[in-house]
C-alpha positions as a LaTeX table, in Angstrom:
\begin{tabular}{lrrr}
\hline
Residue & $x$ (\AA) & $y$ (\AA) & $z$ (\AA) \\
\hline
Unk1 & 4.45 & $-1.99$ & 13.18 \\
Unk2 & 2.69 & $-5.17$ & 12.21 \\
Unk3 & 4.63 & $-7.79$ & 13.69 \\
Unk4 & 4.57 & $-11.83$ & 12.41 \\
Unk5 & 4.69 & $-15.34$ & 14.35 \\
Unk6 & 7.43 & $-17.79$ & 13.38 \\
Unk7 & 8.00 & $-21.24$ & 14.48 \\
Unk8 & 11.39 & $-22.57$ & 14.53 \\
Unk9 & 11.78 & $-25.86$ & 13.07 \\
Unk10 & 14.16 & $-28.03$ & 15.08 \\
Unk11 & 12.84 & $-30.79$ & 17.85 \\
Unk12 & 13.40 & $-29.55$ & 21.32 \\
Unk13 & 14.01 & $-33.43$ & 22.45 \\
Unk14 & 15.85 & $-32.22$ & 25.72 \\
Unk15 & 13.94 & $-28.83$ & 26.38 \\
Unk16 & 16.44 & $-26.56$ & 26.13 \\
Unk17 & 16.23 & $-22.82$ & 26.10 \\
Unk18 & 15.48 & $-21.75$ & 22.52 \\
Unk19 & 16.76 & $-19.06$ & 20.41 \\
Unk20 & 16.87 & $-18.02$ & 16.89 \\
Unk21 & 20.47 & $-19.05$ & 16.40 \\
Unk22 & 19.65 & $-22.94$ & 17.42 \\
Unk23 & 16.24 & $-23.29$ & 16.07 \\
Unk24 & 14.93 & $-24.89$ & 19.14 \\
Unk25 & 11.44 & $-24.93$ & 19.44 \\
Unk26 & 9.50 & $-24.13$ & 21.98 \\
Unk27 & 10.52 & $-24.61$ & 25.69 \\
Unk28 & 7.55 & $-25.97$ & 27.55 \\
Unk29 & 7.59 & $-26.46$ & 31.40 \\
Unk30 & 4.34 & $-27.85$ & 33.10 \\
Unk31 & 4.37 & $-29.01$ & 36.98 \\
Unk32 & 2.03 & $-31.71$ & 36.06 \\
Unk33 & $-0.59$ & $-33.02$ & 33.52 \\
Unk34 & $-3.74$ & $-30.83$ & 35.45 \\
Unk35 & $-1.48$ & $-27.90$ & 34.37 \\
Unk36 & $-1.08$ & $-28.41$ & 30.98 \\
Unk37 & $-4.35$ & $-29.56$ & 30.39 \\
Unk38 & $-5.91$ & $-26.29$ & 32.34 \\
Unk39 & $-3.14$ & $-24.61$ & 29.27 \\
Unk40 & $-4.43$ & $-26.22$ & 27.06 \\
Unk41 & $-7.74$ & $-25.57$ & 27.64 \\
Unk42 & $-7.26$ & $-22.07$ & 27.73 \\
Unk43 & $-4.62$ & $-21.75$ & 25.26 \\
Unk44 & $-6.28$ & $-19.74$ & 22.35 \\
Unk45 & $-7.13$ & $-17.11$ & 24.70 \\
Unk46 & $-3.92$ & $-16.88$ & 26.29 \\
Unk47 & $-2.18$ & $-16.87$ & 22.77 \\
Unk48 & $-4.40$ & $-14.20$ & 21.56 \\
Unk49 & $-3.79$ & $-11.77$ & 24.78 \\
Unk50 & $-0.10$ & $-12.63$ & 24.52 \\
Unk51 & $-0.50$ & $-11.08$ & 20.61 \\
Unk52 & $-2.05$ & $-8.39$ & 21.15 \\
Unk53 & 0.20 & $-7.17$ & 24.30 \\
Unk54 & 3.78 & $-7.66$ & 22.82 \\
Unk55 & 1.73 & $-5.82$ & 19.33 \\
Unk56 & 0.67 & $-3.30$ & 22.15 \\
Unk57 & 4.56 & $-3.34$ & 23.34 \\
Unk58 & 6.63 & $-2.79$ & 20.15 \\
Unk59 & 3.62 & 0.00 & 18.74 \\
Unk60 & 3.50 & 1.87 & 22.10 \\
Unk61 & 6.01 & 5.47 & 21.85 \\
Unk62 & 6.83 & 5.39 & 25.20 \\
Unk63 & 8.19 & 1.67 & 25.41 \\
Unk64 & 9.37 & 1.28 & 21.86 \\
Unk65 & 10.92 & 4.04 & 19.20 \\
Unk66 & 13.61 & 4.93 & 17.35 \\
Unk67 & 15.22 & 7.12 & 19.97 \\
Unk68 & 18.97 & 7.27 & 19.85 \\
Unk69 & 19.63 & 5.71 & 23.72 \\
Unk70 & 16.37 & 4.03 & 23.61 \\
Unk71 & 16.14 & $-0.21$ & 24.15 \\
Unk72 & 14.17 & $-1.23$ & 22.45 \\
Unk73 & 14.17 & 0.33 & 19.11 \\
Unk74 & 11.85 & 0.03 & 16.11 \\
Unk75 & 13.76 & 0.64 & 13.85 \\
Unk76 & 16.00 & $-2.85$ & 15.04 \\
Unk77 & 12.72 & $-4.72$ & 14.93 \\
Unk78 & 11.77 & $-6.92$ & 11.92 \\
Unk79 & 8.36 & $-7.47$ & 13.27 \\
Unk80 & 9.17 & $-11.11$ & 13.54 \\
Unk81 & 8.66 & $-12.74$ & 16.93 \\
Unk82 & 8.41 & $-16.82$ & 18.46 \\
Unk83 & 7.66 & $-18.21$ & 20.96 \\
Unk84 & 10.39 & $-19.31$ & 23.01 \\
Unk85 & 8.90 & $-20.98$ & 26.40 \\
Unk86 & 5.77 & $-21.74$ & 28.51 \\
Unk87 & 6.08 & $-21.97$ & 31.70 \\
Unk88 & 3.89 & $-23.01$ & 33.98 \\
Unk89 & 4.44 & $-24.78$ & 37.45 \\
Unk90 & 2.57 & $-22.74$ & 39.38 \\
Unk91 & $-1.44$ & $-21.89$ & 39.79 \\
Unk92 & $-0.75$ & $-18.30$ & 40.32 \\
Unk93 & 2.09 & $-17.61$ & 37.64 \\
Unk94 & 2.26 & $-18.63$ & 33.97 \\
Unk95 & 4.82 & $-17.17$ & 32.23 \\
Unk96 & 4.63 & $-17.02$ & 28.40 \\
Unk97 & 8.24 & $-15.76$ & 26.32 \\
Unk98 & 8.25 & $-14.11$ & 22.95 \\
Unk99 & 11.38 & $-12.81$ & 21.43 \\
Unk100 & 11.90 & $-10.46$ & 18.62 \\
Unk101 & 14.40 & $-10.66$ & 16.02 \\
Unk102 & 16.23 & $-7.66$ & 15.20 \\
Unk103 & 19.02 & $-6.52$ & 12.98 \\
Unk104 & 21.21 & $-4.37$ & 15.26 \\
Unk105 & 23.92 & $-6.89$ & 14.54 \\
Unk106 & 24.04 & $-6.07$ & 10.42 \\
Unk107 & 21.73 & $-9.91$ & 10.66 \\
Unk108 & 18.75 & $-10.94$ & 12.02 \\
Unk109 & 19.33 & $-12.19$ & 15.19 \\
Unk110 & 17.35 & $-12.53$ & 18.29 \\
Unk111 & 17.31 & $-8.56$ & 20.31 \\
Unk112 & 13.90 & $-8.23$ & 22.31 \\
Unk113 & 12.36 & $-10.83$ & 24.98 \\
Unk114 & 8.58 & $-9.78$ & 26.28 \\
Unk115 & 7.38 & $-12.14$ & 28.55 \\
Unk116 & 3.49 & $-11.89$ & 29.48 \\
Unk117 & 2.91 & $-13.19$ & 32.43 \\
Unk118 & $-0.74$ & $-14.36$ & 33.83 \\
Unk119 & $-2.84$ & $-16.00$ & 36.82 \\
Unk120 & $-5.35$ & $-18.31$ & 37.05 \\
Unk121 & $-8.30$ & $-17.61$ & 39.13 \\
Unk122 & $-10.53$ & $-19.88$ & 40.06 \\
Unk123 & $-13.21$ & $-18.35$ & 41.06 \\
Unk124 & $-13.42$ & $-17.29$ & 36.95 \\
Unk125 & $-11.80$ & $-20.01$ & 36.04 \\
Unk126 & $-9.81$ & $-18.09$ & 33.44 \\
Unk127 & $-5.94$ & $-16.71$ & 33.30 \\
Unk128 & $-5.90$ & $-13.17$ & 34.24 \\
Unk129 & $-2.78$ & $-11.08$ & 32.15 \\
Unk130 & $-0.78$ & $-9.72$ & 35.28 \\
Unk131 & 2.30 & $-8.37$ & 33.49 \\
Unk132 & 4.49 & $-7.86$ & 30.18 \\
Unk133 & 8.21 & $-7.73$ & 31.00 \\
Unk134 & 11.12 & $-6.68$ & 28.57 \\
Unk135 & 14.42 & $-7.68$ & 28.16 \\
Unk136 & 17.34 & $-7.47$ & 25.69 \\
Unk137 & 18.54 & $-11.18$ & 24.33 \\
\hline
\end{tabular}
């Protein structure tokens, strides 16, 4: 499945949780400046891992398929994902969100959260991908 970034268009003024229904953009959470800026240093690798795990997540048989009782299924998926938050507010844990729309409803509606989740190291100094976690939204 190829999947496809979108960006939803409203303002996030009070940095609410985001979904496809409201529009919100991006949730972003950084303890301080020296976080973001260590983000934002770092952020087209991050972005690219993030890519090419939840690409890794919805292609991979044994997490994704069309299986009657299986969450999630391809066959829901439009391919389309955003991102919904960025969390970070600790050295050891960033937590990037991505959510999938899906159709399940008869519309397309939000229906799979991955969240990739990394560390920084600073002996590296680079964000090491510890996990991708799944969740129905």
């Amino acid at each position: 499945m190829e999947i496809k970034r979108i960006f939803l268009t409203k303002p996030n003024r009070n940095n609410e949780y985001c979904s496809f229904e409201n529009q919100l953009q991006t949730r972003i959470v950084f303890k301080n400046n020296k976080f973001k800026t260590l983000f934002e240093a770092n952020k087209k690798n991050i972005m690219e891992t993030v890519e090419r795990e939840i690409k890794y997540y919805v292609n991979c048989d044994n997490l994704c398929n069309d299986k009657e009782n299986m969450f999630p299924r391809r066959c829901i998926l439009t391919g389309e994902w955003y991102l919904s938050e960025i969390n970070f507010e600790y050295i050891d844990f960033l937590s990037i969100r991505t959510a999938f729309i899906g159709i399940d409803l008869g519309y397309r509606d939000d229906y799979l959260g991955l969240e990739v989740t990394f560390c920084y190291d600073e002996n590296l100094k680079t964000f090491l991908l510890t996990d991708v976690n799944s969740e129905s939204i």
